[in-house]
N, C-alpha and C positions, 0 to 999 in steps of 0.2 A: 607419167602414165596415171593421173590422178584425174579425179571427174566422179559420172555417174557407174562407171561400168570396169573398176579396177578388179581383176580378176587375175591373180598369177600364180602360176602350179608349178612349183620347181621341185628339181631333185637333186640332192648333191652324193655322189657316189663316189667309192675309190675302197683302197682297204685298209684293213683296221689298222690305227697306229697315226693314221694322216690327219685324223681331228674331223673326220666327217663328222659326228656327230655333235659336233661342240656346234662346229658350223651352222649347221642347221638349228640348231639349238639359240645360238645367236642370232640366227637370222629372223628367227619366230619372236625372241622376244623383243627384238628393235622393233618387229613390225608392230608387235603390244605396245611400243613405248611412242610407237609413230600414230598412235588408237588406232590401228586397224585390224580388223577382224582375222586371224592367224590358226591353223590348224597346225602341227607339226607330229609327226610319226617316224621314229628312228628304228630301223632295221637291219642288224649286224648277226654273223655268224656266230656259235659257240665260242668257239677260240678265240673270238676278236682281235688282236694283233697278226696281221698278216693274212687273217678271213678277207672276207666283205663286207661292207658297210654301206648304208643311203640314209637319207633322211628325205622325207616328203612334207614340203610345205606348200602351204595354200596361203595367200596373201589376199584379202579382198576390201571391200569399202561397205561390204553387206555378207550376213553371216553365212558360214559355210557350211556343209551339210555336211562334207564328209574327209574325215584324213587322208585318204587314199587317193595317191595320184599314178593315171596310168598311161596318161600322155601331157605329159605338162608342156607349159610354153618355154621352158628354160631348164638348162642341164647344166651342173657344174661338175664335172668330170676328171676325175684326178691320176687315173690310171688305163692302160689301154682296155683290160677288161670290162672295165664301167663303157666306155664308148662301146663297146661291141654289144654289151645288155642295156645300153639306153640313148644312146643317139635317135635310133630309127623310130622313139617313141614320142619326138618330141614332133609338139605342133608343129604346121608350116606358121612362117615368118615370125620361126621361133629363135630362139639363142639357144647355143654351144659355147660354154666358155671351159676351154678343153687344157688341162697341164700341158703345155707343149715339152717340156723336160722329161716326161715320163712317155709321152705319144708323140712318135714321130711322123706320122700323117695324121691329115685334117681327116673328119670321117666324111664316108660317104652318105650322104643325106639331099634330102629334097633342097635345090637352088634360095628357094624362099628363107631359108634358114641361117642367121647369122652364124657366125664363127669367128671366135676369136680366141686365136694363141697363144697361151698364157702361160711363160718361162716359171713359173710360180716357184717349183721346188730353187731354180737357178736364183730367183728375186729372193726369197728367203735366207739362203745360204750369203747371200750379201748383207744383208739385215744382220747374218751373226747365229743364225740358226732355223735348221729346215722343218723343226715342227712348225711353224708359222706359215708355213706355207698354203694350208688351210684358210688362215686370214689374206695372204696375196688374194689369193682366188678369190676370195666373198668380196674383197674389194674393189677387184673390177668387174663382178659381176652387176654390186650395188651403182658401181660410175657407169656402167652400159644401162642398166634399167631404167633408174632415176625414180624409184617407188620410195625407197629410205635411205637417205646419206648416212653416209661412210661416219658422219659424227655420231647420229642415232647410235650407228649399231658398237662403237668406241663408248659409248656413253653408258649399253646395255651390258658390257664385257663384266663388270662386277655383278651384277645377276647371274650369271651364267658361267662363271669360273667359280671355283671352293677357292673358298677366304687363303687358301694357304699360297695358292696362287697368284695374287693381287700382286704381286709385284712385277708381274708381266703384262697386266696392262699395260704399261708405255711401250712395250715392246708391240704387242699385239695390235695397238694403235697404230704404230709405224707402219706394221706390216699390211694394214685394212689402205692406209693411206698411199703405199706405193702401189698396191694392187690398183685401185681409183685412178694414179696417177698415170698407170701403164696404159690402162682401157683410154683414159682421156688424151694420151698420145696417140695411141693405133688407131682411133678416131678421127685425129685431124690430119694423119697419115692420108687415110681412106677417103677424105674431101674431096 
């Protein structure tokens, strides 16, 4: 999705404690590290753990005017409450890449609109632990787009983690790469 007219508004939603914010956070600065033009605005309740959480990012190839996304082309969706405050906002022949472990229907949404199922919390807890599940998700969101590969945004992980964490890199690696792997199955599934 690269050229004269790369334009992407995503939102990644769920509640607190799942790493929205990291997510997003990483996803902004791959897009930095990919030189493209990146807005990012994280928005979480008081409480944070077990609140609400989103982050809005804008992805483009030409500067962006503004943080705020209110119908973006793409949702990354971690829990059923997020699908119920942001499916119906997303563009047609938009994406939905929805926790299918935490959502057990697809949402209902305009036909135009991909979807794709994404066991994330299940893929995580394989990897050895379900905070990363956060990273399942980003990584097959980034293997469905194809705007910034899964090494980019593995590459951006020491930016955007505190130094005390750096040892989870490899992990968080794996975890962006099975996400990638799962999208790039359920794809040639769907041929």
């Amino acid at each position: 999705m690269s050229g004269n007219n790369l334009y992407e508004e995503v939102i990644i939603a769920g509640f607190g404690g799942q790493g929205i914010i990291l997510a997003g956070k990483l996803l902004a600065q791959a897009g930095m590290k990919a030189s493209l033009e990146v807005t990012y605005m994280p928005s979480y309740g008081a409480e944070m753990r077990g609140g609400t959480a989103n982050s809005m990012i804008t992805i483009s190839n030409k500067p962006v005017a503004s943080p705020l996304v209110t119908n973006p082309n793409s949702a990354i969706v971690m829990n059923k409450a997020s699908v119920e405050k942001f499916a119906a906002r997303v563009k047609k022949n938009g994406l939905i890449v929805y926790n299918s472990s935490l959502i057990n229907a697809a949402p209902a949404v305009d036909s135009s609109i991909k979807l794709l199922a994404m066991p994330a919390d299940d893929l995580a807890v394989e990897l050895g632990n379900i905070k990363i599940a956060n990273m399942v998700i980003l990584g097959a969101y980034l293997q469905t787009k194809n705007i910034i590969s899964c090494d980019t945004a593995a590459e951006s992980l020491s930016a955007v983690l505190a130094k005390r964490y750096h040892k989870t890199i490899p992990l968080n690696t794996a975890a962006l790469q099975k996400g990638a792997e799962f999208a790039k199955k359920a794809e040639a599934e769907n041929l």
